[in-house]
Structure formats: structure tokens, C-alpha cells
C-alpha positions in Angstrom: -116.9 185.0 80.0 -113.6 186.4 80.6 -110.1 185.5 80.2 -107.1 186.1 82.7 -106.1 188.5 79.7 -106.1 192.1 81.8 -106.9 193.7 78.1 -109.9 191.5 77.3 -111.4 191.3 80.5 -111.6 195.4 81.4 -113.9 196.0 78.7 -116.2 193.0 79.0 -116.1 193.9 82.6 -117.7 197.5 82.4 -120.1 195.9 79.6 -121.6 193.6 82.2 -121.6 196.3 84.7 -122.9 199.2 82.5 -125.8 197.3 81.1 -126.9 195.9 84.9 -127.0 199.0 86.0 -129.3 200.3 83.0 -131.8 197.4 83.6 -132.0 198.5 87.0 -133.0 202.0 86.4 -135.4 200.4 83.6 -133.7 201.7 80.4 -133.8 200.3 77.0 -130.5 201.0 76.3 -127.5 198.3 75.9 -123.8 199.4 75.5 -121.8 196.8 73.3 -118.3 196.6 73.6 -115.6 195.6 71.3 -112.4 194.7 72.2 -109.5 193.9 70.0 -106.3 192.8 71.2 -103.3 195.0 70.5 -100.4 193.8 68.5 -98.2 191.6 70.2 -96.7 189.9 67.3 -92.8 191.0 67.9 -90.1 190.5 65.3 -87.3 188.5 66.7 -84.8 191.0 65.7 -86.3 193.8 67.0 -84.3 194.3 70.5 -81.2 193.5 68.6 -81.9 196.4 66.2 -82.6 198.7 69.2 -80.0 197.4 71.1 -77.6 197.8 68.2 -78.7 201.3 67.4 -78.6 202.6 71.1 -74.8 201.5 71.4 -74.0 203.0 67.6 -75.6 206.2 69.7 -73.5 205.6 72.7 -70.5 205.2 71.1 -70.7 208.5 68.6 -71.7 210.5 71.7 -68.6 208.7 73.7 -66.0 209.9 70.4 -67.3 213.4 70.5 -67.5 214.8 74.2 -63.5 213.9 75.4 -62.6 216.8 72.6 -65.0 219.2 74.1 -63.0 219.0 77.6 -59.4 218.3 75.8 -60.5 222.1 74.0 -62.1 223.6 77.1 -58.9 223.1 79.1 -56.5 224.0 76.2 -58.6 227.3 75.9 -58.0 228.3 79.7 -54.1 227.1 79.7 -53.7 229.4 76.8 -55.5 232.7 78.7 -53.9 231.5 81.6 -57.7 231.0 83.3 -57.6 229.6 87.0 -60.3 228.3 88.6 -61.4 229.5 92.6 
């Protein structure tokens, strides 16, 4: 009735629970559950292009923040600014 599948066997679990407990309070009423599976088709590529895209990312940040420091430390040599 249900499958070692965690996301297939929740809902057919609280349909089996949720209409015994209505037939033992004598209601008429049945809850029917659906369940569909989600997505799991993956594209092969897919944690290349991620991983690809995350080191492009890396490496643009990694270019731009050494100039940041090189300026904030040329800015204080030319005011002559110590630190404590």
C-alpha cells in the first residue's frame, strides 16, 4: 500500500489515518488524497552549469576586491592616516 518512497507514503499515510478516524466517529465523509511525485528528472549538465557559473562569480569578485585595499591604503599613505 505504500512505498519506501518518504513522498508517496506521508500522504497515503494520513489518508488511511484521517478516514479511520472518521468511521469511528460514524461520519460519512472520506478524504482522498493525491499524491504526485515531484520532478526528479535532472539534466546531466546541470551541476556543471552551476558549478561553472559559481566559479565565473568567484573569480570576478576575486579581480575586483584586491583594488579596493590597494586604493584604501594608497588613500591613507597620501593623508598621511595612521592607524591606533
Amino acid at each position: 500500500m505504500c512505498s519506501p518512497d518518504p513522498t508517496n507514503c506521508f500522504p497515503v499515510l494520513m489518508n488511511i489515518l484521517s478516514n479511520t478516524f472518521l468511521r469511528l466517529f460514524n461520519s460519512t465523509a472520506r478524504f482522498r488524497v493525491w499524491s504526485q511525485l515531484f520532478y526528479v528528472g535532472e539534466s546531466p549538465n546541470l551541476k556543471q552549469y552551476i558549478f561553472f557559473g559559481l566559479l565565473t562569480y568567484l573569480l570576478v569578485l576575486a579581480a575586483g576586491l584586491p583594488p579596493l585595499f590597494a586604493m584604501s591604503s594608497v588613500e591613507d599613505y597620501k593623508v598621511q592616516g595612521r592607524s591606533c
